[in-house]
N, C-alpha and C positions, 0 to 999 in steps of 0.2 A: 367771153360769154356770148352764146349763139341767141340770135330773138328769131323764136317762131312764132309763127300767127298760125293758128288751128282752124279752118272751115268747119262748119258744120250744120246740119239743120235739123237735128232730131233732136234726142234725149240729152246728148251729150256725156254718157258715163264714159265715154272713151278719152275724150276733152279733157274732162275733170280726175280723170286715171293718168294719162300723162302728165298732166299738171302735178299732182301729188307726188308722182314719182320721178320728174325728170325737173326738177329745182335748181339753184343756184349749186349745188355741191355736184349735178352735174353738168353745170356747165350749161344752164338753158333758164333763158326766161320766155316766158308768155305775157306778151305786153298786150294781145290781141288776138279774138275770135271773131269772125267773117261769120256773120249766119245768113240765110237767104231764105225765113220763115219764121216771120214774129212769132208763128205762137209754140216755138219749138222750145224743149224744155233744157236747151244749151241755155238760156238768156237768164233762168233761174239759179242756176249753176255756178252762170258767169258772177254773176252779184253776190252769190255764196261764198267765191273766191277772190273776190277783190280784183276780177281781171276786167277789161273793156271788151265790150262786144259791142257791134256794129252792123245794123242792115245793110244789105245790098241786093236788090233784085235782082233775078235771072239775068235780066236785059241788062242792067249799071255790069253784071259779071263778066257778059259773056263782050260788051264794050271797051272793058275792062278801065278804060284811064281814072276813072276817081278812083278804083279801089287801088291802082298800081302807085298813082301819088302817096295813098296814106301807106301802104306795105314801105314805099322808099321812104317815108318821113319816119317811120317806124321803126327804121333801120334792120329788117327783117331779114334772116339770114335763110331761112326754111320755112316752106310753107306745108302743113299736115292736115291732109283730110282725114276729119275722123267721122264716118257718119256724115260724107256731106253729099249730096245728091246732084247737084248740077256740073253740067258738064267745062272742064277748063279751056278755054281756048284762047288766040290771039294775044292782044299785049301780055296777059299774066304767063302762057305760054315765053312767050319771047323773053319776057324781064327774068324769070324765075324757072326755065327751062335746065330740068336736072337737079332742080330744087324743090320740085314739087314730089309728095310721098300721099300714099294714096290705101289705105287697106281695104280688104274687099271678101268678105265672108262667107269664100266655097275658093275650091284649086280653082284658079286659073289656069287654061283660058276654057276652062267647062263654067257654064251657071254665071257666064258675064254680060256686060254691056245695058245698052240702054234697060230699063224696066226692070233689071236684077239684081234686087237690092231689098237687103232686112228679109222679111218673111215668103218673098218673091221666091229667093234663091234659094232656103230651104224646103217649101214644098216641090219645087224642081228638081232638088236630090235625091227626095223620097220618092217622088212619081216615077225618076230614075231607076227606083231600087241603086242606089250607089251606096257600096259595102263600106265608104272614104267620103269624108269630106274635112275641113280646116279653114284656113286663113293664107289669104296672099298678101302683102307686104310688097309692095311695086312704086316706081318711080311713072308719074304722068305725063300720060305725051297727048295726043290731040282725039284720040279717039276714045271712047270709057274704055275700063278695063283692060289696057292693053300693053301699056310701057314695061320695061323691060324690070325682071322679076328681083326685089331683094331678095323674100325672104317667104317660105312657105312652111305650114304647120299643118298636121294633119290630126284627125281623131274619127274614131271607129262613128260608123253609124250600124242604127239597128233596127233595121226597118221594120219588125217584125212590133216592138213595142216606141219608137222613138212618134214624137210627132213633128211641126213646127216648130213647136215651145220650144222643147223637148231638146229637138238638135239646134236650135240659136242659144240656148242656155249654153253649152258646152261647148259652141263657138266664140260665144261671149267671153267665155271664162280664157281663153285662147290667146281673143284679143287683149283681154287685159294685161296677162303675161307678157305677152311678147310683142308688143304695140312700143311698148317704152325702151325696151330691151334694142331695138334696130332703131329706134329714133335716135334712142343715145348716143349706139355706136356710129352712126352716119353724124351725129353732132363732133364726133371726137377724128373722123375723118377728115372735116372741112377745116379742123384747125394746124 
């Protein structure tokens, strides 16, 4: 059995989507989520699902040693950004480096890095007029958006009728798919 801790600091339906989907039968518990934004709506989620969630501000993250003690007390095999906004670096880097999975809602490496993120990145696709947009599935390295690529999905845009909503709705739909689908398999890798 692999234990992932999931980051997070928004909504959390992607948290709560691999949870439902990626269970004992295959092979994964979720003993912990990492949020770095009390009022984020992961923390409702969490308490729905009977999983622990835990603050840690930016500074306690980017510090890293309390949160690195609890991952190791944790005994955490993988760590999954779903939705999580702050940037990884230093001890979590180093303990958890090549274990860290990160999704990221436009192709990479267009519509990345600091500031581009949720609704960011899709009125940049549009302003783009980009005919393509999807999902990147990526391993974290020290900089946003950059580690080297699992897993990419793509779907039509249409710029003519799509808005923000509009194309996050059917990126969303994307993530949910296939968010579980490469976590599992990277779960069945490490055994």
């Amino acid at each position: 059995m692999k234990r992932i801790a999931i980051f997070a600091s928004g909504n959390g339906s992607n948290a709560e989507n691999l949870i439902a989907q990626l269970g004992e039968k295959e092979g994964c518990s979720f003993p912990i989520i990492v949020c770095d934004n009390l009022k984020a709506g992961v923390w409702e989620r969490a308490k729905k699902l009977g999983v622990r969630c835990v603050h840690f501000s930016r500074t306690e993250l980017a510090e890293g040693g309390a949160v690195c003690e609890l991952l190791k007390k944790e005994g955490i095999d993988l760590i999954v950004l779903a939705g999580f906004l702050g940037k990884i670096s230093g001890p979590l880097l180093e303990q958890f480096g090549g274990h860290i999975v990160n999704i990221h809602p436009a192709l990479l490496p267009r519509f990345g890095g600091k500031g581009m993120y949720g609704h960011h990145v899709h009125e940049a696709v549009l302003a783009h007029n980009e005919r393509f947009s999807g999902i990147t599935i990526h391993f974290v390295d020290a900089e946003y958006d950059h580690g080297a690529t699992i897993c990419q999905v793509t779907c039509p845009v249409y710029p003519e009728i799509d808005t923000p909503d509009t194309l996050a709705n059917r990126i969303h739909r994307l993530e949910h798919i296939y968010f579980p689908i490469v976590v599992r398999d990277l779960v069945q890798r490490m055994e």
